[in-house]
C-alpha positions as a Markdown table, in Angstrom:
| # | Residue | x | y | z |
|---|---|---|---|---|
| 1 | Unk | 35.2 | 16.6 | -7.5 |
| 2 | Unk | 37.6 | 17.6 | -4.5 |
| 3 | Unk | 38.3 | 15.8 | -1.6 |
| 4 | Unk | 35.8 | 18.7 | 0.6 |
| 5 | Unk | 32.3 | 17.2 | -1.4 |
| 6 | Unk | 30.0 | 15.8 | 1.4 |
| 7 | Unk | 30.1 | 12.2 | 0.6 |
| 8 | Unk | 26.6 | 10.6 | 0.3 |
| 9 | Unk | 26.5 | 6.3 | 0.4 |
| 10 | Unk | 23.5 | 5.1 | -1.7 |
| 11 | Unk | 22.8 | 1.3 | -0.9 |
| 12 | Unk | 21.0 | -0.3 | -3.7 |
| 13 | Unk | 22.6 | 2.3 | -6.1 |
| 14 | Unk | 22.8 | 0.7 | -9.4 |
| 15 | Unk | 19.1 | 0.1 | -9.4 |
| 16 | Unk | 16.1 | 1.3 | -10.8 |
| 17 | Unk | 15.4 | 4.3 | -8.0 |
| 18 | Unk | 18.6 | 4.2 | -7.0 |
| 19 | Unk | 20.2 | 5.3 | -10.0 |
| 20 | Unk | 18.4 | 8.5 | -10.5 |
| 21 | Unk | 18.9 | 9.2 | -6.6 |
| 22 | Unk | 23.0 | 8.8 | -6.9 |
| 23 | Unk | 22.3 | 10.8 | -10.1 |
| 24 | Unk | 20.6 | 14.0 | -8.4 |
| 25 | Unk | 22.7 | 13.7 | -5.1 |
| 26 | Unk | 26.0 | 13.5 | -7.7 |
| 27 | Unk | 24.4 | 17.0 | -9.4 |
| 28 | Unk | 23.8 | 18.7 | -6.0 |
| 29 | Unk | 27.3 | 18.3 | -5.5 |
| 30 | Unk | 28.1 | 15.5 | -3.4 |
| 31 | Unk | 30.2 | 12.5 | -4.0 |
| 32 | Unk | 28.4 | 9.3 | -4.3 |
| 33 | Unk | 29.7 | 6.1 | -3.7 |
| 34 | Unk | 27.3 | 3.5 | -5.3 |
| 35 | Unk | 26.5 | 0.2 | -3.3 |
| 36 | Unk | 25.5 | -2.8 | -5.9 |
| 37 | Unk | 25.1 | -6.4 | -5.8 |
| 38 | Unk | 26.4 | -7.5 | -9.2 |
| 39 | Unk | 30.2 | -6.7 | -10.1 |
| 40 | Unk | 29.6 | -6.7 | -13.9 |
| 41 | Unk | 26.3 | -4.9 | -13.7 |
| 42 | Unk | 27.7 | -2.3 | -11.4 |
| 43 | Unk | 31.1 | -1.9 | -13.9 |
| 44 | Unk | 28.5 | -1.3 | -16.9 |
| 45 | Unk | 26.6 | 1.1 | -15.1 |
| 46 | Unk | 29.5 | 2.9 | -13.5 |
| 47 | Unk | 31.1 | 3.7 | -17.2 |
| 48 | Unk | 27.3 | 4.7 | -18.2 |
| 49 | Unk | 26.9 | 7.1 | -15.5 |
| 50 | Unk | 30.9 | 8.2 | -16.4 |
| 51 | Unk | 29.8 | 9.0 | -20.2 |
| 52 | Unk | 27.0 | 11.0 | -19.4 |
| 53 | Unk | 29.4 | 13.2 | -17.0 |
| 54 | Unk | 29.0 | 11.9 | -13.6 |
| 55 | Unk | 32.4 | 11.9 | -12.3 |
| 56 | Unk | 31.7 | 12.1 | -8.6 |
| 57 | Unk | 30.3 | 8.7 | -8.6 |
| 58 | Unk | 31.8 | 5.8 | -7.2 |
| 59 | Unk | 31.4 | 2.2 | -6.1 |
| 60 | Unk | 30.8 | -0.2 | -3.2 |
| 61 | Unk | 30.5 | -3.7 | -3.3 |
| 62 | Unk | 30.2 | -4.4 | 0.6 |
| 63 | Unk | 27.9 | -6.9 | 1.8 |
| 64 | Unk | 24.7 | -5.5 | 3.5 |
| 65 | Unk | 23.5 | -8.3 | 5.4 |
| 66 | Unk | 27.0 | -8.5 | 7.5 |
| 67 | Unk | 27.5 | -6.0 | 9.9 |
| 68 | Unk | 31.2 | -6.4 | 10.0 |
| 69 | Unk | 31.7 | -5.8 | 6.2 |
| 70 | Unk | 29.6 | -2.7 | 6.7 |
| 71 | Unk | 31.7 | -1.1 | 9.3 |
| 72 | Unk | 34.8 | -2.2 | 6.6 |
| 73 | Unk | 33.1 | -0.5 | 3.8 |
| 74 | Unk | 32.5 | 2.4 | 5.7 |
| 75 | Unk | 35.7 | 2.6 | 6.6 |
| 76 | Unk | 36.9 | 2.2 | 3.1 |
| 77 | Unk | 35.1 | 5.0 | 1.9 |
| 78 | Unk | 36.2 | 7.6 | 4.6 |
| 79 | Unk | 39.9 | 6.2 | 3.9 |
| 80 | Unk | 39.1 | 7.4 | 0.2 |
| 81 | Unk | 36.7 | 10.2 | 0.2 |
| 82 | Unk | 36.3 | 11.6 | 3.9 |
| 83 | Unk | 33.1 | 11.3 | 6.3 |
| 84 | Unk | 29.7 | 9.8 | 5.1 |
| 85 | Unk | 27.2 | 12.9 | 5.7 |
| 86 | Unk | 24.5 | 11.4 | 4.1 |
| 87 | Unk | 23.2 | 7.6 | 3.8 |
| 88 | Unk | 20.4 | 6.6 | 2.1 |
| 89 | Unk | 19.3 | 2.7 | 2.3 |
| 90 | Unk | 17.7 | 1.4 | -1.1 |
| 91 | Unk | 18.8 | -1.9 | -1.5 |
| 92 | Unk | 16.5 | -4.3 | -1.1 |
| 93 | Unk | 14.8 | -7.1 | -2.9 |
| 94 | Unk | 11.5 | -9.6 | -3.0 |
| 95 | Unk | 11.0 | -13.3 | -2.3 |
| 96 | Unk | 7.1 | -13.3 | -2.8 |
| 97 | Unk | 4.7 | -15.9 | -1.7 |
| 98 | Unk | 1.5 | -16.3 | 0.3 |
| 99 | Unk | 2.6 | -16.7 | 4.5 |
| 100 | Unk | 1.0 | -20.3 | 4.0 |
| 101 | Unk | 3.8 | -21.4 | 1.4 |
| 102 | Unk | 6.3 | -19.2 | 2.2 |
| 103 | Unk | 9.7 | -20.5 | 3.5 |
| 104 | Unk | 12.1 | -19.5 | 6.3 |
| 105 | Unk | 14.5 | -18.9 | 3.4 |
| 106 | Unk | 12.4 | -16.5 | 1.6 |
| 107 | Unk | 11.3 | -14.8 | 5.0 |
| 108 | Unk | 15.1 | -14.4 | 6.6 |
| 109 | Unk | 16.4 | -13.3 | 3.0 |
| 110 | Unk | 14.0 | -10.5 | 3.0 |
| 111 | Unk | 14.1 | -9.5 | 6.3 |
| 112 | Unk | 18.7 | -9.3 | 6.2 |
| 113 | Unk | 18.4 | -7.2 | 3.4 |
| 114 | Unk | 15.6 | -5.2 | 3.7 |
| 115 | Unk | 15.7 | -4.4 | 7.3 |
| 116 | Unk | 18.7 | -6.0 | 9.2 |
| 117 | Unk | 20.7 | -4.9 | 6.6 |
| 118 | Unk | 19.0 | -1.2 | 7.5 |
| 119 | Unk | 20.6 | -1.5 | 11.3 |
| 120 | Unk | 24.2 | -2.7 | 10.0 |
| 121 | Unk | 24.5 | 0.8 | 7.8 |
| 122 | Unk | 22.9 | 3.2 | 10.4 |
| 123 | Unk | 25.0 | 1.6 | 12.7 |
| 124 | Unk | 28.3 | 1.7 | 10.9 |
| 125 | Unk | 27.7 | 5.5 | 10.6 |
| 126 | Unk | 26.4 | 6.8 | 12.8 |
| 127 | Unk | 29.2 | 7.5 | 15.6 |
| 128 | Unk | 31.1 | 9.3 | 12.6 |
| 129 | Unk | 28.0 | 11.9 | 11.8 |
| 130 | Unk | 27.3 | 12.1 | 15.9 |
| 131 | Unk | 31.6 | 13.4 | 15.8 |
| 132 | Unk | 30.4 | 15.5 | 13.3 |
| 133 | Unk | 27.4 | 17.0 | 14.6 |
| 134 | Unk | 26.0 | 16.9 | 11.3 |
| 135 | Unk | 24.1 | 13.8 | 9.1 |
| 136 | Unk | 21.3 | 12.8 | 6.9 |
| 137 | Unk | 20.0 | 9.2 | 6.9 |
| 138 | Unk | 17.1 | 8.5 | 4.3 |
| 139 | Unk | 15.4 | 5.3 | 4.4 |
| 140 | Unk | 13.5 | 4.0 | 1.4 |
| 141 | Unk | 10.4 | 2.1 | 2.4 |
| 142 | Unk | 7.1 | 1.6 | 0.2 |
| 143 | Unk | 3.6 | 2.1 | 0.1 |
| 144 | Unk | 3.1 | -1.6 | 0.7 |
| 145 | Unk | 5.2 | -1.3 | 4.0 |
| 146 | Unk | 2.3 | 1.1 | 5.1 |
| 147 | Unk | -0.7 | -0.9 | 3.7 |
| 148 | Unk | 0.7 | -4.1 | 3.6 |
| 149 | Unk | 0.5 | -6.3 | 0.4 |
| 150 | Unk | -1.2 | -9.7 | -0.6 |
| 151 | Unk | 1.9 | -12.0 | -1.0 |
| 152 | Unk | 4.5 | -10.1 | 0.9 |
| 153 | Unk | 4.4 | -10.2 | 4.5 |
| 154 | Unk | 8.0 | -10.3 | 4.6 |
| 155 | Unk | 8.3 | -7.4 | 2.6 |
| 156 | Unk | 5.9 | -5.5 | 4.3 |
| 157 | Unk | 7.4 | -6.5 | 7.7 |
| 158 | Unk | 10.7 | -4.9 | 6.7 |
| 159 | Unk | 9.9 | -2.2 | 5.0 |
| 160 | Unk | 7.3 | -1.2 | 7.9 |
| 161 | Unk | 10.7 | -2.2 | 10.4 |
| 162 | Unk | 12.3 | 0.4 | 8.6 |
| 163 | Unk | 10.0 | 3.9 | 9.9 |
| 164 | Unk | 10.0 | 2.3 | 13.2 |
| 165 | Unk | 14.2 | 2.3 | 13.0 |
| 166 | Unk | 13.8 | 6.0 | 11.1 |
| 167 | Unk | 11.0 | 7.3 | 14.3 |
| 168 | Unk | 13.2 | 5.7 | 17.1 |
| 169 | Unk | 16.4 | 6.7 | 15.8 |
| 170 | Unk | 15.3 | 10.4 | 14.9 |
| 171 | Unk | 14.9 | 10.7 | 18.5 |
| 172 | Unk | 18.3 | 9.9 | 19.5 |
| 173 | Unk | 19.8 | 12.1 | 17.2 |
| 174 | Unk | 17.4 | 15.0 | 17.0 |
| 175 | Unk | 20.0 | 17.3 | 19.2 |
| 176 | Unk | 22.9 | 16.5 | 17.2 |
| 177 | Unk | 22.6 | 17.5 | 13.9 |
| 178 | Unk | 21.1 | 14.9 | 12.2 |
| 179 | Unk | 18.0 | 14.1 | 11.0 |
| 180 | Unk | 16.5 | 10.7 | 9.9 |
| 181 | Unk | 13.4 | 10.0 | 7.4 |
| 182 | Unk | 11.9 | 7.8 | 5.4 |
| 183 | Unk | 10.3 | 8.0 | 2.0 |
| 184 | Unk | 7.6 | 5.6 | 1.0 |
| 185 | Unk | 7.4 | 5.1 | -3.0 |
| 186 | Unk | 4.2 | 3.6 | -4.7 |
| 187 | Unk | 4.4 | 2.1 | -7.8 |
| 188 | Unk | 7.8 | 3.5 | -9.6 |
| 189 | Unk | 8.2 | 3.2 | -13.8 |
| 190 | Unk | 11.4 | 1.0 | -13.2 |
| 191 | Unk | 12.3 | -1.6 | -15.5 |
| 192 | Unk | 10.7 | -4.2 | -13.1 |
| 193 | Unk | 7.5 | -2.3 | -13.6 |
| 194 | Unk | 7.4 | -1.9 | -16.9 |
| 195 | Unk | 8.1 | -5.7 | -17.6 |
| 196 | Unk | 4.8 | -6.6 | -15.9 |
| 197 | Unk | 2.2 | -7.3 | -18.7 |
| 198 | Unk | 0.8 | -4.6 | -19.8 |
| 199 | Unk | -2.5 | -5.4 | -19.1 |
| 200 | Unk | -1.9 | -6.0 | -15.5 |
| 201 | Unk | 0.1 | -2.8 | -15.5 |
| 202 | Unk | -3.2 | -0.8 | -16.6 |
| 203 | Unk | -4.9 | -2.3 | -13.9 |
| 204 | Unk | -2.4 | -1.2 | -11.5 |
| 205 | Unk | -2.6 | 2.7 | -12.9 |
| 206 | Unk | -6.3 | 2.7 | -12.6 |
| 207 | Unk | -6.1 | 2.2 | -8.7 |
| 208 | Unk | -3.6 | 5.8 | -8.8 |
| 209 | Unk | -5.4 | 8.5 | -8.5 |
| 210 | Unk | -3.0 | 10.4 | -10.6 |
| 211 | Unk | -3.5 | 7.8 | -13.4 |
| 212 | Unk | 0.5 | 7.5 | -13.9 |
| 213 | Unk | 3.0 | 5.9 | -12.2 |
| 214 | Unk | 5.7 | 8.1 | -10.9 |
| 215 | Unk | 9.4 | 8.6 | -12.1 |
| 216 | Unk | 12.3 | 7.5 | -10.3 |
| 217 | Unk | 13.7 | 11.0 | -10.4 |
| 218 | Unk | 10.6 | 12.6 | -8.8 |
| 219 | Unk | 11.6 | 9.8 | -5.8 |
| 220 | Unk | 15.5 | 11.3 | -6.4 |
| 221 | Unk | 14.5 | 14.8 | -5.8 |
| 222 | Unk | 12.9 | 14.0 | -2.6 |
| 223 | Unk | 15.7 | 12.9 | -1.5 |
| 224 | Unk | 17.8 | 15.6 | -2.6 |
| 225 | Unk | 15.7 | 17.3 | -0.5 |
| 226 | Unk | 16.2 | 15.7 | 2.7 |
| 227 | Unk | 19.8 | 15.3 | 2.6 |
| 228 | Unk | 19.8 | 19.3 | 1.8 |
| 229 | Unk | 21.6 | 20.7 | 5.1 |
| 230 | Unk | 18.5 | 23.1 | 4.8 |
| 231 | Unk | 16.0 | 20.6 | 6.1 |
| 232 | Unk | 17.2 | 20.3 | 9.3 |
| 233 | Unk | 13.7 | 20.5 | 10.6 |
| 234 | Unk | 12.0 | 17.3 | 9.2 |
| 235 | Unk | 13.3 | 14.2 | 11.2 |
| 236 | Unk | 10.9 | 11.3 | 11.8 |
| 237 | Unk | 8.7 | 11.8 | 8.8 |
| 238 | Unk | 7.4 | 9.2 | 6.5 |
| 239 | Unk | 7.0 | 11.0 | 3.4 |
| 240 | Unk | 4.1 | 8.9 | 0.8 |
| 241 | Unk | 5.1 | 9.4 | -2.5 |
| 242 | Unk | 2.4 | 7.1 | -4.4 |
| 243 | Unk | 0.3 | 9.7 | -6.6 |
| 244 | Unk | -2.4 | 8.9 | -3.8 |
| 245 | Unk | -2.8 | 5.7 | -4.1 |
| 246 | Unk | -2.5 | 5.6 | -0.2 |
| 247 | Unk | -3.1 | 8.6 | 2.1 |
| 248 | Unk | -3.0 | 8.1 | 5.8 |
C-alpha cells in the first residue's frame, strides 16, 4: 500500500461490523487504520486480518470519549499515512436497563461513547477534509435509534443523536466536498447475536421480514458505497438496513 491510498479511520474497528467494514474499505483500496478498545484483542485481530492478506490495515488505540486524544490520534495518523478522507464511527457499546433502575453511570457511559464520542472524531477531522475539499463521514446508528428499544433509552438517545449530528452537519459541508450519512443496521449475525439463546434468537428472526438476520459484510458494502468518491450526491441520508423490520 503506498503512501497516495485515501486513508479511511474505522472507530470500533476490531468489532463484529466493524471488522468486515475495515475489511471491504482495505479491498477498495484504502488504508485503514483500525480504532479498538482492547490492546491484546486488537494485536490478535491485527495479525488475523495480516494472514489473510490485509496489509493496508492498521491500528488506533485513541481514546474516543476525550476530545483531546482524538485530535492527537488524528494527528498521529496523518503524521504516518497522510489525510483522513473517510471516517466512519462504529464504536459503541451497551449499559442496558429499564430508565426506572438505570444509573447516571450507565446513562453518561453510553451517551460519551456512543454519541459524544461521535462529535470529538467529526470534529478532529473535519478542518482537514474542509482543506481538502473532499470527505466522507459515515455514522453507524441502529434500527433501535429509530424505533427506540425497551431497556435502552440511553442507547436509543445516542444513536438517534447521531442522524441529528449526520442531518446538521451535512448541511455545513454540502458545498465542500463532503458528504455525511448514516447507516442504521437491524439485527446483525455478530458474535453477540449469535450468543443469545437460540430460542430467543428465533423469536427475534420471526419479527424480520426477510426471516434472516443480515451479514456484517452486507452493512460493509454499504459503506463501501458511501465513502466511494462516486456518491457525492447522497449526504444527509439515513439508510435502514434491517431486512424490513422497520420501514419509515
Amino acid at each position: 500500500m503506498t503512501q497516495s491510498a485515501p486513508v479511511a479511520w474505522v472507530t470500533g474497528g476490531t468489532g463484529g461490523i466493524g471488522s468486515s467494514i475495515c475489511r471491504a474499505l482495505a479491498a477498495a483500496g484504502y488504508q485503514v487504520v483500525a480504532g479498538y478498545h482492547n490492546p491484546d484483542k486488537a494485536k490478535t485481530w491485527l495479525e488475523a486480518q495480516q494472514a489473510d492478506g490485509y496489509n493496508n490495515i492498521a491500528l488506533s488505540g485513541t481514546d474516543l470519549t476525550s476530545y483531546d486524544a482524538c485530535v492527537a490520534g488524528i494527528k498521529e495518523v496523518e503524521e504516518k499515512f497522510g489525510p483522513v478522507s473517510v471516517l466512519v464511527n462504529c464504536a459503541g457499546i451497551t449499559r442496558d436497563g429499564t430508565l426506572k433502575k438505570m444509573t447516571p453511570e450507565q446513562w453518561n457511559e453510553v451517551i460519551d461513547t456512543n454519541l459524544n464520542s461521535v462529535f470529538n472524531t467529526c470534529r478532529s477531522v473535519i478542518e482537514g477534509m474542509l482543506e481538502q475539499g473532499y470527505g466522507r463521514i459515515i455514522n453507524i446508528s441502529s434500527i433501535n435509534g429509530r424505533k427506540g428499544q425497551f431497556g435502552q433509552v440511553n442507547y436509543a438517545a445516542a444513536k438517534a443523536g447521531m442522524h441529528g449530528l449526520t442531518m446538521s452537519l451535512a448541511q455545513e459541508t454540502a458545498t465542500k466536498g463532503i458528504t455525511v450519512n448514516t447507516v442504521s443496521p437491524g439485527y446483525i449475525a455478530t458474535d453477540m447475536i449469535m450468543k443469545v439463546p437460540e430460542k430467543v434468537r428465533e423469536a427475534i428472526r420471526e419479527t424480520i421480514p426477510v426471516k434472516r438476520f443480515g451479514t456484517p459484510e452486507e452493512i460493509a458494502r454499504l459503506v463501501v458505497f458511501l465513502a466511494d468518491k462516486e456518491s457525492g450526491f447522497i449526504t444527509g441520508a439515513n439508510i435502514d438496513i434491517n431486512g424490513g423490520q422497520f420501514m419509515g
